[in-house]
N, C-alpha and C positions, 0 to 999 in steps of 0.2 A: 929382646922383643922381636928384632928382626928374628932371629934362627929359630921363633914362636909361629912366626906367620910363614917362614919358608916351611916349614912341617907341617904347617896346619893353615894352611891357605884359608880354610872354609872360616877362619877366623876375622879376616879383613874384611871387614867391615866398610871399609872406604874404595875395594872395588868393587864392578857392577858385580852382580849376581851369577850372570852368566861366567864371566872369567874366574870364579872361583870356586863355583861347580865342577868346571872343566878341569882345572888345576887340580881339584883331590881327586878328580877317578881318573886321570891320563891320560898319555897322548892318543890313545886307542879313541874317545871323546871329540874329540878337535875339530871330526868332521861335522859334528853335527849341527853349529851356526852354517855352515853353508845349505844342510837340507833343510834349516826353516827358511834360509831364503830362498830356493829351490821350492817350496811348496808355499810360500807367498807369492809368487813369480806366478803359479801354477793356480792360483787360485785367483788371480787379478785376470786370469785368460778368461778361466770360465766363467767369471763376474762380468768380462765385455763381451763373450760369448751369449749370457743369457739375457743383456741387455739388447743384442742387434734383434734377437728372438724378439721380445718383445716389441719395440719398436717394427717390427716386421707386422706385426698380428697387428698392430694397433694403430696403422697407417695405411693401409692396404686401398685402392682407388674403387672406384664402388665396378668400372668396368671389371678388374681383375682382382677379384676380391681371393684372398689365400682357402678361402673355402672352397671355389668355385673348381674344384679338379676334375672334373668329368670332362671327356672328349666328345661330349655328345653335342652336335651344336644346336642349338634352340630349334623347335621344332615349328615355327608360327613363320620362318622367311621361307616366302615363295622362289621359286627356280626364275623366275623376269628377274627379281632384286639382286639374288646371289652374281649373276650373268651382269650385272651392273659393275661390282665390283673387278671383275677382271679389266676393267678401262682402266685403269690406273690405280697404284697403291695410295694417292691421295683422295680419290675415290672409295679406296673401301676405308677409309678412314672417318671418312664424313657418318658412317653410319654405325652405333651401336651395335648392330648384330655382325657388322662386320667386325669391329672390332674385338669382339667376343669370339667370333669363330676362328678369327687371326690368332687369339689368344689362345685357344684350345690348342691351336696347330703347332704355335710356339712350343708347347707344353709336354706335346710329344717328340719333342726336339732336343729338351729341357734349357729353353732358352728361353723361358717368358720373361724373363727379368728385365729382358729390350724394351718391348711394348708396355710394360711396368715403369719401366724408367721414364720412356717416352710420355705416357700417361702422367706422370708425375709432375714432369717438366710445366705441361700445357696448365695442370692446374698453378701450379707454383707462379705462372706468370700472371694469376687474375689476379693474385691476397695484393690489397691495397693496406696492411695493415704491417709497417715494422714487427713489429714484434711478433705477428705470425710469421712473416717473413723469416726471421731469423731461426727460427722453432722449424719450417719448413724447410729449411737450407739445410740445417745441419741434419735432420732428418735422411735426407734427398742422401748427405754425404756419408751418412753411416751406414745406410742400408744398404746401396748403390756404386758408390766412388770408391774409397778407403780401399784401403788392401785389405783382404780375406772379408771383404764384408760380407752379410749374410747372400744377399745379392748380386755381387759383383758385377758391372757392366764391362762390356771391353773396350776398354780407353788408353791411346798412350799415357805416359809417364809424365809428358809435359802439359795437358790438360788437365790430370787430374792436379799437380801442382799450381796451376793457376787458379783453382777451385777452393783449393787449400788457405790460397795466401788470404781468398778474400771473404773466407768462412766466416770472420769474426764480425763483417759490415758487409752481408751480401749484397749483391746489387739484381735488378729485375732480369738481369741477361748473364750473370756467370756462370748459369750449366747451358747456356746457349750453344758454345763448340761440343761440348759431349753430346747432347741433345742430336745437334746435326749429325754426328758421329753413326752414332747408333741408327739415325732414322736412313742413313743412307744404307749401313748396311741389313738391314731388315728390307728395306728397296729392292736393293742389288739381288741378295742374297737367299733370302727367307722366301719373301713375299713370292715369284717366279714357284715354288717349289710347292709354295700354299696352294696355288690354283692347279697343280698336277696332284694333290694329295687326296686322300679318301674324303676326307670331311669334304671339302670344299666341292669334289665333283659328286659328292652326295647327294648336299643342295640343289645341285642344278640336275638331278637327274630326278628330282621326284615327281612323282603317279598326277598327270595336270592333265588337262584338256587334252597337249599330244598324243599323249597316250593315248586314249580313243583313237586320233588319229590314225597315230601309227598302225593299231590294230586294224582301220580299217581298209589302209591300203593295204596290210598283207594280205586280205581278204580279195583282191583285186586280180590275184591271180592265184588259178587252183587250175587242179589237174580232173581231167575226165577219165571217165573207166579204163579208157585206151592209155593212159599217161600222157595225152599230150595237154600242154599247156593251153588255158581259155581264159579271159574274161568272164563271162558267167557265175556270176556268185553261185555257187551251191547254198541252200537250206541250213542255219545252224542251229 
């Protein structure tokens, strides 16, 4: 019986399936439990890969919603309001359209996932509700924290492991250090470079009352037949 089943493997019955497949076509075979684990490996990636997606689309802050990709910043703030915001980065935070324009600027940077995160955070600190809570943490952490998240923030190693430990029973404050993190360097970093950028000196430069002005003191001085310079408004 044995020198039945050493001939004829595909005979036993009482090994798995796969071991006695392999066994009647060869060693040439052998390798092929390593590539279904190789493409189980490969397919559990792209399963948490098409989860962070989602979760990405279906959590997005109503500020910086993943639709919202135009660099154009809203057309309804006045050049007073925008000129407000350069008093400080927690200034232009106080306002909606700054916020939005901050975001647009991010985006050509492609670093909006700061002010995203940031955003994230403020709301994560109203939910008086466990169980949202927890739905929002781990949210916050897969889009955001985690390694290769869809999002990635930039955080040491030992912050986001503090975040980690206490995923399972969040508390109203444990993305509070990355939070800081982030909002200093968008402080430091970003925000300075916002107020020299196109968008921003856009704002402050549109067609307002000055502009009359301006137009009318160039008018203040004009040249006569002779070229020399007068006062005298000429006729326009």
């Amino acid at each position: 019986m044995e020198t039945l089943l050493f001939l004829f493997p595909q005979f036993n019955y009482m090994a798995p399936k796969e071991e006695a497949y392999f066994k009647m076509f060869g060693p040439q075979h052998s390798q092929a439990p390593k590539m279904k684990d190789d493409f189980s490996r490969q397919k559990d990636k792209e399963r948490k890969s098409r989860l962070s997606l989602f979760l990405t689309k279906s959590g997005s802050h109503e500020n910086v919603s993943p639709h919202k990709k135009t660099n154009t910043p809203p057309s309804n703030i006045s050049p007073e309001a925008a000129l407000q915001w350069s008093d400080s980065f927690e200034e232009l935070l106080k306002h909606s359209d700054g916020v939005e324009s901050f975001s647009q600027f991010l985006r050509t940077e492609f670093s909006e996932e700061n002010i995203e995160f940031w955003l994230a955070c403020e709301e994560y600190k109203t939910i008086d509700s466990e169980t949202k809570l927890l739905s929002k943490a781990k949210y916050i952490y897969t889009v955001y924290i985690e390694s290769e998240a869809p999002k990635e923030v930039n955080i040491d190693y030992n912050t986001k492991m503090a975040i980690q430990k206490v995923l399972a029973k969040p508390t109203m404050s444990c993305f509070e250090a990355a939070q800081i993190k982030i909002y200093s360097l968008m402080k430091k970093d970003s925000f300075p470079r916002f107020l020299n950028s196109d968008i921003y000196l856009g704002l402050t430069r549109k067609k307002g009352p000055g502009a009359n002005m301006f137009r009318r003191r160039s008018r203040s001085c004009v040249f006569n037949d002779r070229g020399e310079a007068t006062n005298e408004p000429l006729a326009w």
